[in-house]
N, C-alpha and C positions, 0 to 999 in steps of 0.2 A: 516069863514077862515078855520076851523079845517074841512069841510065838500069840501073844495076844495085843503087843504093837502092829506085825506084821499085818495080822487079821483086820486092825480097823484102821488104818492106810488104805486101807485095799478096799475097802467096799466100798461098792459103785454108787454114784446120787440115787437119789428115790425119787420118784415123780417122773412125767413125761417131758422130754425135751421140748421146750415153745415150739407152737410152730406158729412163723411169721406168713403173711399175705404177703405179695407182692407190692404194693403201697407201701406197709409197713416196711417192709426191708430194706425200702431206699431211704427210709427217715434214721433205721438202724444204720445202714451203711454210714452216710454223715457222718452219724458221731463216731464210727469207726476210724473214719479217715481223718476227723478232727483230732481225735485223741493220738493218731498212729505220726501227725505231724508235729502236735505239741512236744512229743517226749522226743524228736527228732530235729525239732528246731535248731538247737544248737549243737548240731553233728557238719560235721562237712560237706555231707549232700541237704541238708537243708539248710544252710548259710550262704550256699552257691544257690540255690534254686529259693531262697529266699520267703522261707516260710513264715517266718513271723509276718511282717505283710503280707502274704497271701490270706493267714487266718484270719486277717482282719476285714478281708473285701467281704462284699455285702454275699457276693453266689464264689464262697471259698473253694468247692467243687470245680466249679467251671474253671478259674484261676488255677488252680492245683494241674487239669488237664492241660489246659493251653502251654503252660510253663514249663510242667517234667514232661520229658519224652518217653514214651515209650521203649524197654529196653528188653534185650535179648540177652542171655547170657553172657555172650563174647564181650559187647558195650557194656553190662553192669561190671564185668571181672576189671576187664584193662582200664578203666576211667578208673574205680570207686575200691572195688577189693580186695582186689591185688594188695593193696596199702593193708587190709588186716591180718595179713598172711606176716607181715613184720613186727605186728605187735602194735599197732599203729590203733589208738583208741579214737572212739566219737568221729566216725565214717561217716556210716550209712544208717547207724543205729548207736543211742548211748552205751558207753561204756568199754569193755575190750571183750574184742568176738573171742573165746575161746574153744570152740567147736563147730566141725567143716564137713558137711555131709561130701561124702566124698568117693563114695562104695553104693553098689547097690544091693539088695539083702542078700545075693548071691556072694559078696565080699569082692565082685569084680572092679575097677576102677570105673567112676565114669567119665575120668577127662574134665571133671569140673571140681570147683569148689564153691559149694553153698553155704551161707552163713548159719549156722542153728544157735540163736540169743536162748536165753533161761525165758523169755517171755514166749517164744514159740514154745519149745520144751512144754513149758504150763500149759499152753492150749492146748496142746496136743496131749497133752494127760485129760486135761476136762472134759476135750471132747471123749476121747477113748473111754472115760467113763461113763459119759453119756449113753454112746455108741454100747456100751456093755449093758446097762441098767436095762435096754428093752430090745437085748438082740438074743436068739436064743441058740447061738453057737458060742458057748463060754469055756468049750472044751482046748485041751492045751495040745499048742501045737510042739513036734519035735523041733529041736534045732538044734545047731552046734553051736555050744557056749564058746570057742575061739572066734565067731564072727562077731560077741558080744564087746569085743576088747578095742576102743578106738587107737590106732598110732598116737603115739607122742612126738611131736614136731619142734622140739624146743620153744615156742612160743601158743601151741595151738593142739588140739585133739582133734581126731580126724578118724572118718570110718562110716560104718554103713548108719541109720538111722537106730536101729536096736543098739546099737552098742553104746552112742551117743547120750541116747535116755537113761541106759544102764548105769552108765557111768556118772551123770548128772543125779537119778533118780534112784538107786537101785531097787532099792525096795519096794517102791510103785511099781516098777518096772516089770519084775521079775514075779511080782504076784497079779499082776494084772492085766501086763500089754502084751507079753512075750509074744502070748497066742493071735495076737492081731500084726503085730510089726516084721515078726521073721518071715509072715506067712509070702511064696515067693509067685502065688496064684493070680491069675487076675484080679482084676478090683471090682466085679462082676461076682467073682465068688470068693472075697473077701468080705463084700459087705457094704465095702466105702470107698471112699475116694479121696486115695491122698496123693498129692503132689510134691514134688521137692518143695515147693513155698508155701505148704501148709495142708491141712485138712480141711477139703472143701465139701464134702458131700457124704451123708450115711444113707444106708440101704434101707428100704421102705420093703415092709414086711408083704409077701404076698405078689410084690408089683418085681420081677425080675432087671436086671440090669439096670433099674433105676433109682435115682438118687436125691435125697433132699438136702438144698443149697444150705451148710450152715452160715448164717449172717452178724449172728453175733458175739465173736470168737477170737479177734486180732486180723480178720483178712479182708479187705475191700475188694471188690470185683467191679469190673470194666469189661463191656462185649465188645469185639468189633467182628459185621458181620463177614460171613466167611465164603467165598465164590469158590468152589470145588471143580469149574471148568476147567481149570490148568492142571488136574492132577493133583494135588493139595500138597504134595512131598515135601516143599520147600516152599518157604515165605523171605522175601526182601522187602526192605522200606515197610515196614507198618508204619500206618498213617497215626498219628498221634489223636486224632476224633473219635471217641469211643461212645458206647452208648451205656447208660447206664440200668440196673436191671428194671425196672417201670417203662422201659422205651425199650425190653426185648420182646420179640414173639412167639406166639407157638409154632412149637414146630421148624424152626428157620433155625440156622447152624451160625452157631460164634464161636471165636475163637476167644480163650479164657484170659485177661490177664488181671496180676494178682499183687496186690500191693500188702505186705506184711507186719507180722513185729517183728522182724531179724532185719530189715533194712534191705530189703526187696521192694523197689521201687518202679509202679505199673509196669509189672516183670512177664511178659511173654512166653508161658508154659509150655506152649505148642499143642493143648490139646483144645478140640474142637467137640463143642455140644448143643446141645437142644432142649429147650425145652417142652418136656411134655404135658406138664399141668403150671401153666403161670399162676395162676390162686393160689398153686402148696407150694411153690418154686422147685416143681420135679423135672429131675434134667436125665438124660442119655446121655451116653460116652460116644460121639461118633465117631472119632478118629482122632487122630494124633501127626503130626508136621515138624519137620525139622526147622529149626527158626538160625541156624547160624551156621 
């Protein structure tokens, strides 16, 4: 019986993932961002920044951008975080954070702590099945199951992303993702593109290092564009004016940021991309910047 549970957990959606136009995306994004401040309203970062009124103005968007700043890591941790590291509920997202990306699949520190809610967790399983149903590298990668085991904090688990899901999902996990989340390759030759604040992009068969924007999945996205004259190493003061994706171009370089369901709020990733087919929303990876 457990061997024939296992089996249908596990198997990936049928059918081809939507694929949205650029038009469309920005009417999807909307209600991404409607929904991502509804469930958020009554948390601490949206009582300060005052979302209920905001959802009600006529362009809730534009409101939403003028009002929250854009943030970096260092500003999301010391203002808003920090507090869920004590057990402290209804932050930056409902209810109580209890897992903190915190490793990267090597199991090395990364000097930070990210939120990961049960509501990213889920998209990041949907997407992953997605990403499986029409990718055709389903072979399993090795790993060490010790990196699979998050620390226990007294109030919080903590650890690399695999271990996280493991421990949250296991049985999704371990029949389905292992071979995509341990992998420690590029994201070029992994297939997709994941970020500490979510899964933004899978691999487009045939078309190398390029990626298709997922839009309807828990994450909002904001451009702003990106001047490479200076060296690009390092960013200060981003300007809180972003563009949204119907007002990107081709070919022209942004930098990503990324507003989630773990209570990442228009969060500053540091990487910078391109689009190269605005009609499929196909993007390049061009670089990557330190933002703190």
């Amino acid at each position: 019986m457990k061997k024939i549970a296992k089996k249908t957990i596990c198997l990936p959606v049928t059918g081809k993932t939507r694929v949205y136009a650029a038009i469309e995306a920005d009417a999807v994004q909307k209600k991404v961002l409607r929904h991502l401040m509804r469930r958020a309203k009554f948390t601490a970062f949206g009582e300060h920044y005052r979302f209920t009124q905001l959802l009600d103005s006529d362009d809730f968007t534009a409101q939403f951008k003028k009002t929250v700043p854009v943030h970096a890591y260092r500003e999301m941790y010391i203002r808003w975080w920090y507090r869920l590291l004590n057990g402290e509920t209804y932050v930056t997202w409902p209810g109580k954070q209890k897992y903190f990306l915190t490793k990267g699949n090597d199991n090395k520190p990364t000097g930070k702590y990210i939120p990961v809610s049960r509501a990213l967790i889920r998209s990041l399983c949907i997407t992953g099945k997605q990403h499986l149903s029409v990718s055709d590298n389903n072979t399993s990668t090795h790993f060490d199951k010790a990196l699979l085991k998050p620390d226990y904090n007294k109030t919080y688990y903590s650890g690399t992303l695999p271990g996280i899901i493991s421990h949250h999902k296991p049985l999704k996990y371990h029949c389905c993702f292992h071979n995509l989340f341990c992998s420690d390759d590029k994201h070029e030759n992994r297939g997709f593109f994941l970020t500490e604040a979510g899964w933004v992009g899978s691999g487009i068969k045939d078309k190398d290092s390029e990626f298709q924007l997922i839009v309807n999945n828990g994450l909002y996205y904001e451009f702003i564009p990106f001047n490479n004259s200076s060296g690009g190493k390092k960013i200060r003061g981003v300007p809180n004016a972003t563009l949204s994706i119907n007002e990107t171009e081709e070919n022209a370089e942004y930098l990503i940021i990324i507003t989630n369901n773990s209570g990442a709020w228009r969060y500053l990733t540091g990487y910078v991309i391109a689009f190269t087919d605005k009609e499929k929303l196909l993007f390049k990876i061009t670089g990557k910047i330190k933002t703190d």
